[in-house]
N, C-alpha and C positions, 0 to 999 in steps of 0.2 A: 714358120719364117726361116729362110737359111740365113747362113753368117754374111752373104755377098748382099744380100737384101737391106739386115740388119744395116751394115755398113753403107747403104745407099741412101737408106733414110738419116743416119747422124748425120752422115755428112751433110747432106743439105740442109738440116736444122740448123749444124753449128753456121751456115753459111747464110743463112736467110735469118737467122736469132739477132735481134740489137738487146736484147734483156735476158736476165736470168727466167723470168716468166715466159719468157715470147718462148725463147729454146724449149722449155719443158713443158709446154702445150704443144710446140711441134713434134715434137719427141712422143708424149701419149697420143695425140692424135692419129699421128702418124703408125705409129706401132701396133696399134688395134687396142687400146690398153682396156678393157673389159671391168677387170677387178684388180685391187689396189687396196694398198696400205700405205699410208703415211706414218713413218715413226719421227714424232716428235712436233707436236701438232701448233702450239704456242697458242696464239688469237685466232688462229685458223681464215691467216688470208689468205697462203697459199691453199687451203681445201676449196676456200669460196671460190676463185679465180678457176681452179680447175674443173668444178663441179657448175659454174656457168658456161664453159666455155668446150668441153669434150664430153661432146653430145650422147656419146658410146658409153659411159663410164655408168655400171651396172650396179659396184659394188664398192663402197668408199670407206674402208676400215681406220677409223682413227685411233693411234696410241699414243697415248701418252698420260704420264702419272699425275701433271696438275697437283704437285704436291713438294713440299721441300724435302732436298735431298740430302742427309749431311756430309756422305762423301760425297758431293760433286761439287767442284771449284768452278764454277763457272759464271760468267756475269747474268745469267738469267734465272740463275737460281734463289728464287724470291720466297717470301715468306709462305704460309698457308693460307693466310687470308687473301693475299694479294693473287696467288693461285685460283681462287675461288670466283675472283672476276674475271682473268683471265680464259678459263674454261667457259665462261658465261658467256663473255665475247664470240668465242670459237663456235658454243655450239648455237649461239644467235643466228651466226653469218651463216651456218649449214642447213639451218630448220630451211628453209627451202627445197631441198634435196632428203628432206627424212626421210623416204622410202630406198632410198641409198646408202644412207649412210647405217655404220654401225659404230658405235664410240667403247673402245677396250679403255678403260682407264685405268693405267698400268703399267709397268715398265717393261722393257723388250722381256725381261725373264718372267714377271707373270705372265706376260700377254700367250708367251708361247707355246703353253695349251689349249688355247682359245683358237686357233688359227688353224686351219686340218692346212697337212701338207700338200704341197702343189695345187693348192687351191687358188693363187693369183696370179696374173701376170704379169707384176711391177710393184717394187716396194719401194717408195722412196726415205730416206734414211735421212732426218736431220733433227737427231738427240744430241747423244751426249758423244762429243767429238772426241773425248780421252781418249789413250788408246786400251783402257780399260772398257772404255762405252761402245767404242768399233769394234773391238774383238767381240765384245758380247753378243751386238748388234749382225753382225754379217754371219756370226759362225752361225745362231738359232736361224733366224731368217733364210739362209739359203734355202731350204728343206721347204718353205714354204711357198717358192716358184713353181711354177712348173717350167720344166723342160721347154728350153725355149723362150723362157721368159728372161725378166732382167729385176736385176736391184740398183739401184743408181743412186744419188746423194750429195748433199750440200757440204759446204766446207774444205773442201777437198786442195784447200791452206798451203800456198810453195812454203809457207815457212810454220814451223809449228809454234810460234810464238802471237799466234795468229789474233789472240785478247791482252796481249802485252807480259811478263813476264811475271805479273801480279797472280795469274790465273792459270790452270794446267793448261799444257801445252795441247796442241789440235794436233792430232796423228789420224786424222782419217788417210793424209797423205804421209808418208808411202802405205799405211797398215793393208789401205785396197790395194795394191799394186801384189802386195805379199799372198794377200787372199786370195786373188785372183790367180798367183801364177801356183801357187798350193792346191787349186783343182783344178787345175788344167783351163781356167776359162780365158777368154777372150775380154780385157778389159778399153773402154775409149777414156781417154783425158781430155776436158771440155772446157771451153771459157768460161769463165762465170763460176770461178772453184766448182765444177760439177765433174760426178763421174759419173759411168753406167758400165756394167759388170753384162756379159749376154749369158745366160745359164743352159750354154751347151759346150761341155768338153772333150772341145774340138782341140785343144793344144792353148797352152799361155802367149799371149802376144797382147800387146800394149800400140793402140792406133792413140798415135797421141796429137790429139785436135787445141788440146791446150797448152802447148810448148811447154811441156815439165819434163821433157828429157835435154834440156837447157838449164837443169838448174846444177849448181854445184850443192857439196856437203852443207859449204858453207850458208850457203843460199837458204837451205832447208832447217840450220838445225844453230847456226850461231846464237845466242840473244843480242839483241839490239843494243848500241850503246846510248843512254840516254832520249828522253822522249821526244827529239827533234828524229834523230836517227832511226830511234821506232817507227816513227810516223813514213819517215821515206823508206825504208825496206820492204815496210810494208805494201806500200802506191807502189811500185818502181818495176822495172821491170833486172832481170839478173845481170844482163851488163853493167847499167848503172846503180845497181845495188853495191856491186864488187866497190865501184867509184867510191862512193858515197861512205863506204864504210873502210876503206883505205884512208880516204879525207879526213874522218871523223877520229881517227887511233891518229893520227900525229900530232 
């Protein structure tokens, strides 16, 4: 697929997408997605959704540790037992697709033995959002596209305060922006906090479909004041962010 193609199919996704699901069934659909990996799998609705609905999908690789982490700050980081159900849910919803699927239970750093290089054509990336968990996550993972393929991802947060100021910060945004233009790739900014990386280094350029070259420092990286004010930075869009948090300091 060349870069003009790639680019023909986002765009009509983002423009025909009303949901975070609709876009990223249009997206693998459209893109021929063959073999895949999910990093960060949860109750695995988004596997189910994907594995009833993109009929092409050959190879459905699930990671994820199901297990508690104790450096990771994040609100889903639950006990072991409660992981236990959750994994139970996940691979409930997939036993339909057993012949597809394969379950790595592991974190991006075990897992990435397991995975021969340039073996898929799509990773989607929604672990651990630090910028400790996206550095780890993009740097191993690339190696496992092929050429011409894509790694793409949730969260992708204008503000990195994105679980409140209780919990580490979400750096998927900028850390993909940085990754991206560090090998030369071609990155799209997508509504629906989503990114997609294309893995051919054609030159760094940024097609920003999700107006994040609209946002200020402040926009990205202030903390909220107080949990009315969290709440609207958060919803709002960066003009009336600026408002609202000018409002809120007098």
């Amino acid at each position: 697929m060349t870069f003009e193609e790639a680019c023909t199919i986002i765009e009509s996704a983002v423009v025909e997408s009303k949901s975070r699901k609709e876009l990223l069934l249009n997206l693998f659909k459209d893109l021929g997605v063959k073999r895949m990996a999910e990093i960060g799998v949860w109750e695995g609705d988004l596997s189910e959704t994907i594995l009833q609905n993109v009929d092409q999908i050959e190879r459905y690789v699930l990671v994820d540790p199901w297990r508690n982490l104790p450096d990771w700050n994040k609100p889903l980081n639950k006990s072991n037992v409660e992981f236990e159900s959750v994994r139970n849910t996940a691979l409930t919803r997939v036993a339909p697709f057993k012949e597809k699927v394969v379950e790595i239970r592991a974190t991006t750093k075990e897992a990435n033995s397991k995975i021969d290089d340039a073996s898929l054509d799509l990773i989607y990336v929604d672990g651990d959002h630090t910028l400790r968990g996206i550095t780890i996550d993009l740097i191993l993972l690339l190696p496992k596209i092929r050429r011409g393929g894509f790694i793409c991802g949730d969260d992708f947060s204008k503000t990195i305060w994105q679980h409140t100021t209780k919990y580490a910060p979400t750096e998927v945004f900028p850390f993909a922006l940085y990754f991206a233009e560090a090998h030369d790739l071609p990155i799209f900014t997508l509504p629906y906090n989503q990114f997609i990386i294309f893995n051919e280094p054609r030159g760094f350029e940024v097609i920003d479909h999700g107006g994040y070259g609209r946002l200020t420092p402040e926009d990205i990286y202030a903390p909220p004041r107080g949990r009315l004010a969290e709440l609207l930075v958060r919803k709002t869009p960066g003009s009336v962010k600026r408002f609202i948090k000018q409002f809120m300091s007098r």
